[in-house]
DRENLOGU-498621 format. One record per atom (N, C-alpha, C, O): atom name; residue in three letters; x, y, z. Coordinates in steps of 0.02 Angstrom, whole numbers, plus 50000, padded with zeros to 5 digits. Example, Ala and Ser with C-alpha at 12.3 -4.5 7.8 and 13.67 -1.06 7.14 Angstrom:
2
REC atom res     u     v     w
REC    N ALA 50660 49716 50390
REC   CA ALA 50615 49775 50390
REC    C ALA 50660 49835 50390
REC    O ALA 50712 49834 50423
REC    N SER 50642 49888 50354
REC   CA SER 50684 49947 50357
REC    C SER 50645 50002 50394
REC    O SER 50670 50057 50402
This chain:
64
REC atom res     u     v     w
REC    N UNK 50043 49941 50000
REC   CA UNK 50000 50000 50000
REC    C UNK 50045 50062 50000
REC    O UNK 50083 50068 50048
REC    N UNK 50044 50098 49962
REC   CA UNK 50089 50177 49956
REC    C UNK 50042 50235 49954
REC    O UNK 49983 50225 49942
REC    N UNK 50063 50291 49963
REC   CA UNK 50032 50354 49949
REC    C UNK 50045 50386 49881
REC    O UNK 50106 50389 49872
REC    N UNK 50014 50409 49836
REC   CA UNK 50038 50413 49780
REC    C UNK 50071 50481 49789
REC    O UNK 50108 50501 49744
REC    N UNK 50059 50522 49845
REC   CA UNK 50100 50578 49870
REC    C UNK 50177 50582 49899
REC    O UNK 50218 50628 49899
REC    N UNK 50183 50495 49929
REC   CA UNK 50243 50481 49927
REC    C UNK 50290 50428 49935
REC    O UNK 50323 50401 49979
REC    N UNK 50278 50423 49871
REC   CA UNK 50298 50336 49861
REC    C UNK 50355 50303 49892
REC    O UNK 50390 50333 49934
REC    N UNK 50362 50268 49882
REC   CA UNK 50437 50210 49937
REC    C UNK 50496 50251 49883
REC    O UNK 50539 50282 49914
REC    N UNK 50501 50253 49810
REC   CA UNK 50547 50285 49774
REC    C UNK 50567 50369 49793
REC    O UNK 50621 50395 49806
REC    N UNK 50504 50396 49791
REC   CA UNK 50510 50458 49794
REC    C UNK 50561 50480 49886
REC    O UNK 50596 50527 49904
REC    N UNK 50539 50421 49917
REC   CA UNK 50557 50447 50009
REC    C UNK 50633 50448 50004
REC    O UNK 50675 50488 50024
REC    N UNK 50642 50360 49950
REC   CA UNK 50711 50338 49951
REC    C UNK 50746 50424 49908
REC    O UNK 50776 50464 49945
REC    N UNK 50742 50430 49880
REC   CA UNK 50757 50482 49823
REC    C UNK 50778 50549 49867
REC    O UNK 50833 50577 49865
REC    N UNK 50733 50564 49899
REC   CA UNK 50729 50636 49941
REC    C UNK 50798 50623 49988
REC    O UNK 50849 50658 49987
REC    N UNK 50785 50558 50032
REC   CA UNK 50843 50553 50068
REC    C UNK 50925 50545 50039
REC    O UNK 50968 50573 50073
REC    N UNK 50945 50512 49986
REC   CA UNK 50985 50511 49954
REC    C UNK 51021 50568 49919
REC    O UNK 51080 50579 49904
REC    N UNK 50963 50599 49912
REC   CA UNK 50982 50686 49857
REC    C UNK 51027 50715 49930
REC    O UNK 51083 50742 49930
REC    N UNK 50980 50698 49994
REC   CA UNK 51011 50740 50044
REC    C UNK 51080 50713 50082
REC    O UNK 51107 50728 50135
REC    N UNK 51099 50654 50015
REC   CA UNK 51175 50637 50082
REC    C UNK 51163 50603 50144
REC    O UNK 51209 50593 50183
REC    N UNK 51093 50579 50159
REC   CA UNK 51096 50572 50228
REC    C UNK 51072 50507 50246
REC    O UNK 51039 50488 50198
REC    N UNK 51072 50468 50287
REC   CA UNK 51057 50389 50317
REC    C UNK 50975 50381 50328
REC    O UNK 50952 50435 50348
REC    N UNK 50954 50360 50325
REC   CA UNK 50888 50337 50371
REC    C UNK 50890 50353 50442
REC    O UNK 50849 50391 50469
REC    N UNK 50948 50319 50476
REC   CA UNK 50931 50336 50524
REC    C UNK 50914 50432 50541
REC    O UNK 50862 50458 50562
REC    N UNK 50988 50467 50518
REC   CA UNK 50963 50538 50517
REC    C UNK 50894 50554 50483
REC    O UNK 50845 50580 50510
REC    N UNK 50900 50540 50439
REC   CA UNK 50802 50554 50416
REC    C UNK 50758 50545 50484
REC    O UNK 50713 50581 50505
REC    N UNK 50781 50492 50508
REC   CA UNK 50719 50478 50560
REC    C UNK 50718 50532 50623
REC    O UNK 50669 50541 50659
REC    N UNK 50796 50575 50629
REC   CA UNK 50784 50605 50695
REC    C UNK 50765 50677 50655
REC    O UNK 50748 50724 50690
REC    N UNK 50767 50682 50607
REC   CA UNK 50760 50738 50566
REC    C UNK 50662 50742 50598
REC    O UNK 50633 50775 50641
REC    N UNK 50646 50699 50557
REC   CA UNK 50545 50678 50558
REC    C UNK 50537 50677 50634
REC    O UNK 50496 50716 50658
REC    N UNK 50563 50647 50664
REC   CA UNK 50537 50617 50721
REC    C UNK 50512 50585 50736
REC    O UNK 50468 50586 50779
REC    N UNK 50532 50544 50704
REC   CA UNK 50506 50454 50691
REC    C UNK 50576 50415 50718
REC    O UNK 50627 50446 50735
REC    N UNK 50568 50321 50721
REC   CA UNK 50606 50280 50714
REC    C UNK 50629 50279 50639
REC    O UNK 50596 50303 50592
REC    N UNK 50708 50238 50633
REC   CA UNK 50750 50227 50577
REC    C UNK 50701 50148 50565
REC    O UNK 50717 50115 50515
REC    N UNK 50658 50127 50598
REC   CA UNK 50613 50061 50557
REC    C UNK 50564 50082 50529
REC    O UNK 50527 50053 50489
REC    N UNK 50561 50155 50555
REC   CA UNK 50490 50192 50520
REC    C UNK 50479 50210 50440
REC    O UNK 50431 50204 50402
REC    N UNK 50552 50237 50433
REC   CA UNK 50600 50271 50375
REC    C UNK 50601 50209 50318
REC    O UNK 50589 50214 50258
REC    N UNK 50618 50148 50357
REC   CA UNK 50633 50094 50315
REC    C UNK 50583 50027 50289
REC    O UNK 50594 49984 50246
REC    N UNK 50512 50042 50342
REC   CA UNK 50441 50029 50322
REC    C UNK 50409 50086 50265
REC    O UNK 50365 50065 50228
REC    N UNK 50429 50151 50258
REC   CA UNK 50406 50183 50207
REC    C UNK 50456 50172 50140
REC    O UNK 50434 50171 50083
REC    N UNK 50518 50164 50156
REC   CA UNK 50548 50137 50082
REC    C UNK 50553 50101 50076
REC    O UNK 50609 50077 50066
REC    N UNK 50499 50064 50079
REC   CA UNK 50490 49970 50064
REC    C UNK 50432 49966 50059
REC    O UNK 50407 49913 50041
REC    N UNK 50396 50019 50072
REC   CA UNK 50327 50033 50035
REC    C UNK 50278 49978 50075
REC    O UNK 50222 49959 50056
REC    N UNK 50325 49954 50151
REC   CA UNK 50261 49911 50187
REC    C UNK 50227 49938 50244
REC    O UNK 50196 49909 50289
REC    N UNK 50243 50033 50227
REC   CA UNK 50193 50082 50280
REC    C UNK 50191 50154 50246
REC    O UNK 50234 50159 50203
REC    N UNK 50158 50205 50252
REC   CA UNK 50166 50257 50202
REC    C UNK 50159 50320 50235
REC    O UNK 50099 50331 50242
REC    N UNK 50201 50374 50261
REC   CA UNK 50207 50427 50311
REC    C UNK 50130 50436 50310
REC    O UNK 50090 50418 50266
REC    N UNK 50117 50474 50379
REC   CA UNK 50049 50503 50395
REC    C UNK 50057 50583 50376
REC    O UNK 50104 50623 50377
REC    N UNK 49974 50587 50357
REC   CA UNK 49982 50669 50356
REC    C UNK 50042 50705 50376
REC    O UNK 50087 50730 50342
REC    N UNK 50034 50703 50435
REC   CA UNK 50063 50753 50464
REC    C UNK 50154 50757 50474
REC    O UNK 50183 50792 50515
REC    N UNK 50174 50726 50440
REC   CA UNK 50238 50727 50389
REC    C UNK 50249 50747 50340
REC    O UNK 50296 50786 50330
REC    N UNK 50195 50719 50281
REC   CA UNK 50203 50768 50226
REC    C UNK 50226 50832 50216
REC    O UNK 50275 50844 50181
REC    N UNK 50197 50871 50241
REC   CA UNK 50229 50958 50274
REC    C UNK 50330 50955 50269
REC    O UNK 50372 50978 50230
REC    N UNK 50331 50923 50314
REC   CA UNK 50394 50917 50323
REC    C UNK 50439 50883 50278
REC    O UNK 50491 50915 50275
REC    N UNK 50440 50839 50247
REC   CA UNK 50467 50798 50173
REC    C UNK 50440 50858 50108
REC    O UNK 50480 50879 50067
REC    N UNK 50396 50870 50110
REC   CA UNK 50396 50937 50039
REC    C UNK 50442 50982 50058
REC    O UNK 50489 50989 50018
REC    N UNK 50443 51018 50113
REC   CA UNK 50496 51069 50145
REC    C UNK 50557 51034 50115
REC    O UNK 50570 51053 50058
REC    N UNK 50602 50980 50145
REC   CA UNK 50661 50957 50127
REC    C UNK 50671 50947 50053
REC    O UNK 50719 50966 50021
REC    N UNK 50622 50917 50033
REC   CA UNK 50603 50924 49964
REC    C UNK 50616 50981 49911
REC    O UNK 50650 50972 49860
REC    N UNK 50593 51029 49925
REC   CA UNK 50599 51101 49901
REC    C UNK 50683 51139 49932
REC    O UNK 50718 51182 49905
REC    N UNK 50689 51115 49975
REC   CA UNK 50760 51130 50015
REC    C UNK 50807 51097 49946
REC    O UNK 50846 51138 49919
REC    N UNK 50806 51047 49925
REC   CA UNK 50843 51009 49894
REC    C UNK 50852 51039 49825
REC    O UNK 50906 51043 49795
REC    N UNK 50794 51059 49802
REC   CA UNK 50786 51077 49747
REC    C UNK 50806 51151 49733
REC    O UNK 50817 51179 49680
REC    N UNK 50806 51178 49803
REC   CA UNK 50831 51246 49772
REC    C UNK 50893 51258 49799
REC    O UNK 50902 51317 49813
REC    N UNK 50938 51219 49810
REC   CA UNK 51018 51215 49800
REC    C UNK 51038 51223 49716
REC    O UNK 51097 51222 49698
């Protein structure tokens, strides 16, 4: 089951552009590093109230 807002590719993608581990992603969100690695495996899919925060980094990335 995925979000088509943010797929297991797109999470993997964001984190990678940024250089950075899962685990940092996770203290970044404020989540667990199994949390990070259930959404890029596409066998859980961030809640609302993340989204916010992954477009931010998102857009961070993009406007380097």
């Amino acid at each position: 089951m995925t979000n088509s807002g943010w797929p297991p590719a797109r999470l993997k993608d964001l984190r990678k552009n940024m250089g950075i581990t899962q685990q940092a992603l996770a203290l970044r969100l404020g989540v667990t590093e199994d949390t990070i690695q259930n959404w890029e495996s596409g066998r859980r899919t961030p809640h609302r109230f993340i989204w916010p925060k992954l477009a931010e980094m998102e857009r961070s990335i993009m406007g380097q």
